[in-house]
C-alpha positions in Angstrom: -4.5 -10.7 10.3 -5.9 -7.5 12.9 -3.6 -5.9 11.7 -4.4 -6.3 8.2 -7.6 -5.7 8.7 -6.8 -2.5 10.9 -4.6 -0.9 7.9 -7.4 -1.7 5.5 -10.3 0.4 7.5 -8.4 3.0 8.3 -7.0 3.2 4.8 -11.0 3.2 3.2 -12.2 5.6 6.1 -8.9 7.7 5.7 -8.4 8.2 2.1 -10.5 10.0 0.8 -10.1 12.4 3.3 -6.7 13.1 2.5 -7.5 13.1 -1.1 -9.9 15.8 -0.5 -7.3 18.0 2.1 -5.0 17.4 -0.9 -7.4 18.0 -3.7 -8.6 21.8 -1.8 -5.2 23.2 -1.2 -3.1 21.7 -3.9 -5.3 21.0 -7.0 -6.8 18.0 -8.5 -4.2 17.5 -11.3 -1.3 16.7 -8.1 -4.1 14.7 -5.7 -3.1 12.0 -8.7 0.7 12.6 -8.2 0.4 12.1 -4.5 -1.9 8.8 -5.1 0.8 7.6 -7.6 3.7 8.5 -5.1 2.3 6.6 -2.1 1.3 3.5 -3.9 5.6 3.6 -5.3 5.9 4.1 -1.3 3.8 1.5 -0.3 5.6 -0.7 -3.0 9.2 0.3 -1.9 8.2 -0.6 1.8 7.0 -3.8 1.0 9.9 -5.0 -1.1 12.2 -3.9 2.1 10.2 -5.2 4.6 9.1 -8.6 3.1 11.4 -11.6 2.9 11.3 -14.5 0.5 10.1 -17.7 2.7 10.8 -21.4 1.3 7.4 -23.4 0.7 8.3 -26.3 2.0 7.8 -28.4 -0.5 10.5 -31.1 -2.0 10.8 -31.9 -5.6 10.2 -35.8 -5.7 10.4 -35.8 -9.4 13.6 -37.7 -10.1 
């Protein structure tokens, strides 16, 4: 959960930073390119690194 919540700040406080540093040297038009290719990074990563986990739960309908 620190974790989490670690990634989250420092992704609200970072952001738009970087989207500015990209925005000046690069152009406006590619700051959405690069916002659309790290959100199909963070997706990719996240389908690799996540694993399906069982609920638990039995089916006592019979």
């Amino acid at each position: 959960m620190g974790i989490f919540n670690m990634a989250l700040s420092l992704g609200m406080a970072g952001g738009p930073l970087i989207g500015e540093l990209v925005s000046d040297s690069i152009g406006v038009k590619f700051s959405f390119y690069f916002a659309a290719g790290a959100e199909l990074l963070g997706i990719l990563l996240f389908a690799v690194f996540t694993t399906h986990q069982a609920l638990g739960i039995k089916n006592k309908i019979k």
